[in-house]
C-alpha positions as CSV (number, residue, x, y, z in Angstrom):
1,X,-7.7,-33.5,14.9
2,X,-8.1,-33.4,18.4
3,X,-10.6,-35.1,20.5
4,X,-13.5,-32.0,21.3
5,X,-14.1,-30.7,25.4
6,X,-18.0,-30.3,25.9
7,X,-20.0,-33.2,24.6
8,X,-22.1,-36.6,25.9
9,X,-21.1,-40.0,24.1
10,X,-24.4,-41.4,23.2
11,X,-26.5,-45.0,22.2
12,X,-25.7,-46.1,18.7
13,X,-22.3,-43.9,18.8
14,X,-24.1,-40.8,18.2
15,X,-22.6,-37.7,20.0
16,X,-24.4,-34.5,21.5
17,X,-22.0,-31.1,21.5
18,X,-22.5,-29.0,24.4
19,X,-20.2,-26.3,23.4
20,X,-22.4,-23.7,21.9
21,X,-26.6,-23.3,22.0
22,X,-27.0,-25.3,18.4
23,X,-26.4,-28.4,20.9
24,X,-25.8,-30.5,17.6
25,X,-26.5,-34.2,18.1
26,X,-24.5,-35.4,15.2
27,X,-24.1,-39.7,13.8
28,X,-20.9,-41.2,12.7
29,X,-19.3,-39.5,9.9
30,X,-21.7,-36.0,10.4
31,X,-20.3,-32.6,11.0
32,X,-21.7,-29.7,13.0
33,X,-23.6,-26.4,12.2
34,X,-20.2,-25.2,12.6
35,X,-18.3,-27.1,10.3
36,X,-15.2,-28.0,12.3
37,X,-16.8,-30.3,15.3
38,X,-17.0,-34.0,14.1
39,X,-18.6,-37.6,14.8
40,X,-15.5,-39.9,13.9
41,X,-16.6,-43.6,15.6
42,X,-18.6,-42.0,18.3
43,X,-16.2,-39.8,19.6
44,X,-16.4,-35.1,18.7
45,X,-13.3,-34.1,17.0
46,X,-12.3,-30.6,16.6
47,X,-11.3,-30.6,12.9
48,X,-9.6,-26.9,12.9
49,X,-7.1,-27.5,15.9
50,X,-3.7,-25.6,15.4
51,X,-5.1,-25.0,12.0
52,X,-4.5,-20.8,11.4
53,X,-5.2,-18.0,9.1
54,X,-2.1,-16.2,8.1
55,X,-1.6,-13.5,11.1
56,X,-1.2,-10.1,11.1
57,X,-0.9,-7.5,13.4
58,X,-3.3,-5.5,13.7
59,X,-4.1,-2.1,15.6
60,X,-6.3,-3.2,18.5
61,X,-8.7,-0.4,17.5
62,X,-9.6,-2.5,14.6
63,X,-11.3,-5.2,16.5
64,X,-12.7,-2.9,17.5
65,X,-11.5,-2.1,20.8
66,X,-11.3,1.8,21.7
67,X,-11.2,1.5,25.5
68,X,-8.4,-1.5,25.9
69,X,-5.2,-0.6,25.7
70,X,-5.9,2.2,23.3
71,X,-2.7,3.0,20.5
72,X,-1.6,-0.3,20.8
73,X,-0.9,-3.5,18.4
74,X,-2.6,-7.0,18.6
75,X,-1.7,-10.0,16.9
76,X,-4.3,-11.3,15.7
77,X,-5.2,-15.1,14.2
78,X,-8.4,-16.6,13.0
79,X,-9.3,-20.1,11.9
80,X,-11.9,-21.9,9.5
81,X,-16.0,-21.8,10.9
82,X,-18.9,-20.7,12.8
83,X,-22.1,-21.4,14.5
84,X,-23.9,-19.2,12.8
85,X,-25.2,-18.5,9.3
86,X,-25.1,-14.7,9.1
87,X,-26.4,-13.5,4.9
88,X,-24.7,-11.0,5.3
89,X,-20.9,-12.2,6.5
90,X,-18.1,-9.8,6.7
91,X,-15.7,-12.8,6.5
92,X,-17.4,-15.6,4.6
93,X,-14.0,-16.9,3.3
94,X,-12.8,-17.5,6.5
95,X,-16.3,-18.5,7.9
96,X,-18.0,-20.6,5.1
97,X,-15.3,-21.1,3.2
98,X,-12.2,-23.7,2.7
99,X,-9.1,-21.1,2.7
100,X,-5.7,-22.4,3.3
101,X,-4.4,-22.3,6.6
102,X,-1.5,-22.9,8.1
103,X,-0.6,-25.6,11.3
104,X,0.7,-24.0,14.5
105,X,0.9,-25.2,17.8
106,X,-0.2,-23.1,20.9
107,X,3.8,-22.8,21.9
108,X,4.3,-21.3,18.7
109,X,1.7,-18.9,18.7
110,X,2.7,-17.9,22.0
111,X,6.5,-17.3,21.3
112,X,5.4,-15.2,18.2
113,X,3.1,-12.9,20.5
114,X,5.9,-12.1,23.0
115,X,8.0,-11.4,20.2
116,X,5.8,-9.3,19.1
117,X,5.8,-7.5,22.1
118,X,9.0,-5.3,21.4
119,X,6.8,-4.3,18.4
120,X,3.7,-2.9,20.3
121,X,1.9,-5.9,20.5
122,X,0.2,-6.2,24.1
123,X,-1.1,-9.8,23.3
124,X,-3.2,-12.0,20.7
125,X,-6.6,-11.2,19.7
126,X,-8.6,-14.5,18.2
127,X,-10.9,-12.8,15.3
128,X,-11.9,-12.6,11.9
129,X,-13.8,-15.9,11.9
130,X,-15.7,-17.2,15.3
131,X,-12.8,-18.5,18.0
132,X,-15.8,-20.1,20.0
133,X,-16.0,-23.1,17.4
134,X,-11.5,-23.2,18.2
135,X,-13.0,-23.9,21.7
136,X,-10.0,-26.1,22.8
137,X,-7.1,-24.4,20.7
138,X,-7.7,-21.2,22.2
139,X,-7.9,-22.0,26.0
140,X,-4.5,-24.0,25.6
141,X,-3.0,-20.9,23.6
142,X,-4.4,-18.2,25.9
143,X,-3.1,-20.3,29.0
144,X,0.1,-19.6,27.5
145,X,-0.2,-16.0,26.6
146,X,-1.3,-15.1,30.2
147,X,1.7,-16.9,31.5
148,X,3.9,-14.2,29.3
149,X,1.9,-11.2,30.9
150,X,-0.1,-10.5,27.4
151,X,-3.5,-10.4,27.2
152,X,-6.1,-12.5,25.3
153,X,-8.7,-10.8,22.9
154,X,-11.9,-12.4,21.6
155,X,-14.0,-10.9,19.2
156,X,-17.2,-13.4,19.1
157,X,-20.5,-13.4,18.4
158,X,-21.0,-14.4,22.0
159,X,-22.7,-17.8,21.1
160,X,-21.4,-20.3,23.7
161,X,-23.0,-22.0,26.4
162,X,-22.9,-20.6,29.8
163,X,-20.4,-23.4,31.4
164,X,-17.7,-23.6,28.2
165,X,-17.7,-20.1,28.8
166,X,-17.2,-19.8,32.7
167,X,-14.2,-22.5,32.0
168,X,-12.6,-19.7,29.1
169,X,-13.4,-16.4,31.1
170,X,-10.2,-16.6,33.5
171,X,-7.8,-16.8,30.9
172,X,-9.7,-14.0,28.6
173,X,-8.9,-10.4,28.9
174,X,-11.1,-8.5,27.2
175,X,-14.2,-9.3,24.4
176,X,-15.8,-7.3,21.6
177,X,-19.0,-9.1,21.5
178,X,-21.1,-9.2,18.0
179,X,-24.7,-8.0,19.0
180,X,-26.3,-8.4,15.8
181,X,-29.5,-7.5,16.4
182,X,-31.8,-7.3,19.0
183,X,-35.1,-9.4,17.9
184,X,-35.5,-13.3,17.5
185,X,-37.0,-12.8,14.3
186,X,-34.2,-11.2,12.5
187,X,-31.9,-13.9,14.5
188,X,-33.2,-16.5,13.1
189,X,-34.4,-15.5,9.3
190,X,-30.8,-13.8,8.8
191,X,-28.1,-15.6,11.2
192,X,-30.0,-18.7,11.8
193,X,-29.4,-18.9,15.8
194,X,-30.4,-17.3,18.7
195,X,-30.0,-13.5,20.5
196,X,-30.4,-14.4,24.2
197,X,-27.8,-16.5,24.5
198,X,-25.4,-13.6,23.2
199,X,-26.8,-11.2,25.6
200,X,-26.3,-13.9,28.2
201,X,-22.2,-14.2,27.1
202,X,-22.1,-10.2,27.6
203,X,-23.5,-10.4,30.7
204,X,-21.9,-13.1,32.0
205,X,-18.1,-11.6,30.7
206,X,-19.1,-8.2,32.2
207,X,-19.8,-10.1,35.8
208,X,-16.4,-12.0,35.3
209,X,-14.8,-8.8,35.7
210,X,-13.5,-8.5,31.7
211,X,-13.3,-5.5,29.4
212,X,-16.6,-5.5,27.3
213,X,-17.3,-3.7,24.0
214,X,-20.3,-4.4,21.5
215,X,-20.4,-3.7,18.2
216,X,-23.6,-4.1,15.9
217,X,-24.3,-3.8,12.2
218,X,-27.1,-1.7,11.3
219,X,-28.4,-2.9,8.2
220,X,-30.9,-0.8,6.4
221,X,-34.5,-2.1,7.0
222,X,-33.1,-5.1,8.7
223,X,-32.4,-4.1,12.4
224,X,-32.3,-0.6,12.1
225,X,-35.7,0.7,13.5
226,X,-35.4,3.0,16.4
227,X,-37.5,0.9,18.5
228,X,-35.2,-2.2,18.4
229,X,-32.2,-0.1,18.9
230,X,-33.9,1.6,21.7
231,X,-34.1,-1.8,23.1
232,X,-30.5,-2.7,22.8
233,X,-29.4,0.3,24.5
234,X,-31.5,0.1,27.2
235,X,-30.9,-3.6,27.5
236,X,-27.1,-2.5,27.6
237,X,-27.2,0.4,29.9
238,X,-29.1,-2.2,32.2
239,X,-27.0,-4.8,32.4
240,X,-23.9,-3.6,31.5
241,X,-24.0,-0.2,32.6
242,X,-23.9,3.1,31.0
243,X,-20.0,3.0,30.1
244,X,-19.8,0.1,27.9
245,X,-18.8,1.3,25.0
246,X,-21.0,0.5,21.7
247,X,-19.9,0.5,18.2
248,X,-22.7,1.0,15.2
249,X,-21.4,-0.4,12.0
250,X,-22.0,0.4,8.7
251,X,-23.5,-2.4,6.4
252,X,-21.8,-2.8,2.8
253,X,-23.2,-5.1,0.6
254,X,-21.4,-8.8,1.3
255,X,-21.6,-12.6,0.7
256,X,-25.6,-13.7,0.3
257,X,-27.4,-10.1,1.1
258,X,-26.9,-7.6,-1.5
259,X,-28.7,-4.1,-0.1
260,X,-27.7,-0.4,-0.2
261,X,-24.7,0.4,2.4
262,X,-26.3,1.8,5.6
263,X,-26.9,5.7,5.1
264,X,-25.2,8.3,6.8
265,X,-28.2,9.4,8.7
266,X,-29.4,6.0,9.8
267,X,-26.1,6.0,12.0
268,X,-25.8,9.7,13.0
269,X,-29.7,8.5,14.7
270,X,-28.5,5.5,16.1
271,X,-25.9,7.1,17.5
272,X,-28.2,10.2,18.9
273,X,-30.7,7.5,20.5
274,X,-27.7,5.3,21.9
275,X,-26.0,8.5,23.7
276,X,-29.1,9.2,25.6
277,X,-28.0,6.0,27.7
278,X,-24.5,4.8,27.3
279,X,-21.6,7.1,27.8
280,X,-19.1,6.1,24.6
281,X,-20.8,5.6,21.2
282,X,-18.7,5.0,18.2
283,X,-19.7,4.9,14.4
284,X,-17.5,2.0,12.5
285,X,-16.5,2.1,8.9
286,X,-17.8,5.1,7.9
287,X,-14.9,7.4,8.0
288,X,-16.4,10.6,6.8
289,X,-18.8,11.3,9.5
290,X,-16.0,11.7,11.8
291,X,-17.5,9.5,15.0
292,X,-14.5,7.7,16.1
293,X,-13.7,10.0,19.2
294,X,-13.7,9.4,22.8
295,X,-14.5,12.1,25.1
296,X,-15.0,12.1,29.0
297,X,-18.8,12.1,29.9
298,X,-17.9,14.7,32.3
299,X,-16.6,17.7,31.1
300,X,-17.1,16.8,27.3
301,X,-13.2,17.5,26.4
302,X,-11.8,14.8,24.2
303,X,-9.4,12.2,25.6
304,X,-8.5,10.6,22.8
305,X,-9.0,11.6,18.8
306,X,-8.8,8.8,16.1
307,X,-8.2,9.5,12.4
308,X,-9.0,5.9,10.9
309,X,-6.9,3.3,12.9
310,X,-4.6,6.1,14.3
311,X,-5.0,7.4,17.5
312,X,-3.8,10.8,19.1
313,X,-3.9,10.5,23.0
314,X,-5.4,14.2,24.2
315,X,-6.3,13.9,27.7
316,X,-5.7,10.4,29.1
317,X,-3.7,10.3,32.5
318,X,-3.9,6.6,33.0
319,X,-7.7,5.8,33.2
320,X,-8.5,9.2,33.9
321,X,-9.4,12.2,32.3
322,X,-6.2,14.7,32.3
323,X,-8.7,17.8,32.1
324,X,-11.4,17.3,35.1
325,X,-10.4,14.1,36.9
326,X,-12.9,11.6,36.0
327,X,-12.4,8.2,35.9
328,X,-13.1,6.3,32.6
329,X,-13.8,2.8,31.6
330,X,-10.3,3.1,29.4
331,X,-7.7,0.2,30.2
332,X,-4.3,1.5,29.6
């Protein structure tokens, strides 16, 4: 364990966590929503520092990431926990779970990813669980990885307070922020949190200068009405501008919600109503409708073609497009 950043010692040893918007104000001996933040005599432990899922690396396109670095390999690391409650969790295991991880120390981490570098790898990506709730493990690691010259990855569901998050930013590269819906309601009946605080963290990364992408899960009667996800992209196109690229997901049946995968249709619309706004729109895990390619908003000619995970570069010359000139949002 090591003692937690982001919390008030209070009366009667209680202790209030200031680390994410759940604010949990926790007794001796009492855990957080998250699982891994703990009231041990008064003082917040983190329970899951140093303590890692098995790694892999992974293509970076699989975070998903399409316009950072595109081609390249990530290593990539989770731990144990979350702040939210999501029914319908991708990676419950991980999340809800109590898998068995192994102990590694931000020095080893950070040797493995610049080894890995003479295999592909352009840095470390913190995923498959929610890296907010390894607050503390991940700014030491990423400290280290930016003094290699690699980059730091978080994929998050963006549920972090605004000052945690100012403290992380400098050391963080580039984010693929979970937008899970846009309405209260369906926030708090089917992830048990809130949605302006995530739309805060993707604001506040995108003023901070770092590479945003969103990704959202469209599940069938859920949060897939045209209204809300005329919202979200106009809520996006606002704030973030028209070139942050946005990833609609297909739904498969996980976990605590058990409903039909998302049609076909359902994300050939989304993806008609998000393209009115937003420059890059990208259809995830649905392989067959072929919606995985980037083309320059300018002349329309594709820049770069992906067949699953693999990538053919077409008409990339550094961040612009080979054929007409335009500049992209594409980090190379």
């Amino acid at each position: 364990m090591r003692e937690a950043l982001w919390y008030e010692k209070l009366a009667d040893r209680q202790t209030a966590c200031g680390l994410c918007p759940h604010r949990c104000r926790l007794q001796p001996g009492k855990r957080g929503i998250c699982r891994v933040r703990y009231n041990e005599g008064g003082v917040l432990y983190t329970r899951n520092y140093g303590q890692c899922s098995p790694l892999a690396l992974d293509p970076i396109e699989k975070k998903p990431l399409y316009h950072f670095f595109p081609g390249s390999l990530i290593l990539s690391v989770g731990t144990v926990g979350c702040n939210f409650k999501c029914r319908f969790c991708q990676n419950h295991e991980l999340a809800h779970g109590d898998p068995f991880l192994y102990r590694k120390e931000p020095e080893t981490l950070a040797a493995l990813a610049k080894e890995h570098q003479r295999n592909g790898s352009v840095g470390i990506a913190y995923t498959y669980s929610e890296p907010i709730v390894w607050y503390e493990f991940i700014k030491e690691t990423a400290e280290l990885i930016q003094a290699e010259g690699l980059v730091n990855v978080l994929v998050t569901n963006g549920f972090i307070e605004e000052e945690p998050l100012a403290a992380l930013l400098p050391h963080i590269d580039a984010l693929n922020i979970d937008v899970k819906g846009f309405s209260q309601k369906f926030y708090r009946e089917m992830v048990k949190g809130d949605y302006l605080p995530v739309l805060r963290t993707a604001e506040q990364a995108y003023k901070a200068g770092k590479h945003v992408e969103i990704t959202t899960l469209l599940i069938p009667g859920l949060n897939d009405q045209e209204e809300e996800i005329r919202q979200l992209v106009g809520w996006l196109a606002g704030k973030l501008g028209p070139e942050v690229p946005l990833h609609f997901s297909r739904y498969v049946p996980r976990y605590q919600l058990d409903l039909p995968p998302t049609p076909a249709k359902t994300l050939l619309k989304a993806k008609e109503i998000a393209r009115e706004r937003l420059h890059y729109v990208y259809l995830g895990n649905a392989p067959e409708l072929k919606e995985s390619n980037t083309y320059c908003p300018e002349c329309k000619e594709p820049v770069i073609e992906r067949t699953g995970y693999g990538i053919r570069i077409r008409g990339l010359a550094g961040n612009r497009c080979a054929y007409c000139g335009a500049q992209l949002n594409i980090i190379c």
